[in-house]
Structure formats: structure tokens, C-alpha cells
N, C-alpha and C positions, 0 to 999 in steps of 0.2 A: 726241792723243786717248788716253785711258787704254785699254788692254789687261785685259779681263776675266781673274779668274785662271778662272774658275767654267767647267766645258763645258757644262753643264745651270742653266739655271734653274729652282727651286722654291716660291720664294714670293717678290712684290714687294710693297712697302708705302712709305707715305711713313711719315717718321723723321725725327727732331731729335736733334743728336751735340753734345751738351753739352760743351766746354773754352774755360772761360774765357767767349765768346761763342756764344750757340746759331746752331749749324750746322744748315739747313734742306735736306734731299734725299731720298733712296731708301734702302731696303735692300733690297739682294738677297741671297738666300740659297741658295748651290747645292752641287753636288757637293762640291767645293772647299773652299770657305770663306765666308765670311762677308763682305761687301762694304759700304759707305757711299759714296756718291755726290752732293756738293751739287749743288744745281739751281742756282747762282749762281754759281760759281768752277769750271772745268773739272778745274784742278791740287788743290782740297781733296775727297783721298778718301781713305778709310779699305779696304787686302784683309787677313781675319785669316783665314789659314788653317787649318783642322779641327784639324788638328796641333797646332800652337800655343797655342790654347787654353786658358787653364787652371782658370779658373771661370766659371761665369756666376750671378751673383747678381743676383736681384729684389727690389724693395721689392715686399711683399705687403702688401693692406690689406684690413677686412672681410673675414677670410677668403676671400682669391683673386677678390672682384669687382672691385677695384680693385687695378691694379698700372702704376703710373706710368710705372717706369723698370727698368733693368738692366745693369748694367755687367756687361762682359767682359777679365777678368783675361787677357792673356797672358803667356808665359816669357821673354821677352826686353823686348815693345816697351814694358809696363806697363797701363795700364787706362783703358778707353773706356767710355762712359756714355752709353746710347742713350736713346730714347723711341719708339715707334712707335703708328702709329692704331693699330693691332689688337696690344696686347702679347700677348693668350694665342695667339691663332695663330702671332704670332712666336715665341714658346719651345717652342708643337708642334714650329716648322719646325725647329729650333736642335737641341731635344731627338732627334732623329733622326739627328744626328750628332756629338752630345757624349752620352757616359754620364752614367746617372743619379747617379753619385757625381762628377759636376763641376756639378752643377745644384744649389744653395742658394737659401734665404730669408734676407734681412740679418735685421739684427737688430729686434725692436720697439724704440720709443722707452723702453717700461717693463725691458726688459733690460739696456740700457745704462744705465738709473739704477740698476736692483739692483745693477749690476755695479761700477758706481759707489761706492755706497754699502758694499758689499763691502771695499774696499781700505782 
């Protein structure tokens, strides 16, 4: 059985962890860090702790009603790509222990074509 890094839990949700095949589980979000837990495989989990960290970027759409997904860059292990039922609540919870200057919106699709088109 996996070992919570977390003391406190703060927010629970169901979540899809997108590599390669979508992974179906939980997210938990505590003290600590940031957790993923499939409901299907005991040994496929995700702990990224607070520390670690180092972006967390969202796909925004219609101005913040729709936000699909959001990956989390960290400094060593590289970058994970979540989905949760409730994405704004999850980045409340998130945003409460990562600074506002690690919290971004990727890019539009129309940025990446200027940017494009630019070069």
C-alpha cells in the first residue's frame, strides 16, 4: 500500500493523468503536496511535492468557463498533465500553496500562429 506524503487532506476529486494512456483516479491535495492515485492499479501514482514544483499551466477557454486541463511542470521529474471534474476548484486548492507567479495560462491557438508566422 502506498504511504501518503500529505498530513492533512484538503481537497479530493476524481482526475484523469494523461501519458500516453489516460490514467483514471483521484486527486488529493494537501499540506504537502500534490498526489494522483489510480483506481485500477495500486502501484500507478503520482506525489509532487509543494517544493518541487515549478509551473502549473492551464488551458483556458471562453474566458476561464472552460478549462479542460493543466499540467504541472516540476525540477527534476519533468511534467504531468491532469484533468479534474472541478478544474477551478482544483487550482483554488493548488493556488494556496504555489505563488501567483508559478500559476500561467498556455498559450491560445491564435498566439502560436502569430508566433508562427513571426519567424
Amino acid at each position: 500500500m502506498v504511504q501518503s506524503i500529505n498530513t492533512k487532506s484538503e481537497y479530493h476529486v476524481d482526475a484523469t493523468w494523461f501519458r500516453g494512456m489516460s490514467v483514471y483516479g483521484q486527486v488529493l491535495i494537501g499540506d504537502v503536496g500534490f498526489e494522483f492515485y489510480s483506481s485500477k492499479n495500486v502501484n500507478d501514482f503520482v506525489q509532487i511535492p509543494w517544493t518541487e514544483v515549478k509551473l502549473v499551466i492551464a488551458d483556458v477557454y471562453f474566458k476561464g468557463r472552460y478549462i479542460p486541463r493543466f499540467k504541472i511542470q516540476t525540477r527534476n521529474s519533468g511534467d504531468f498533465i491532469f484533468a479534474t471534474r472541478h478544474p477551478k476548484d482544483t487550482l483554488r486548492a493548488i493556488r494556496t500553496h504555489v505563488s501567483d507567479e508559478k500559476m500561467r495560462k498556455s498559450r491560445t491557438f491564435w498566439q502560436i500562429i502569430k508566433n508562427f508566422l513571426k519567424i
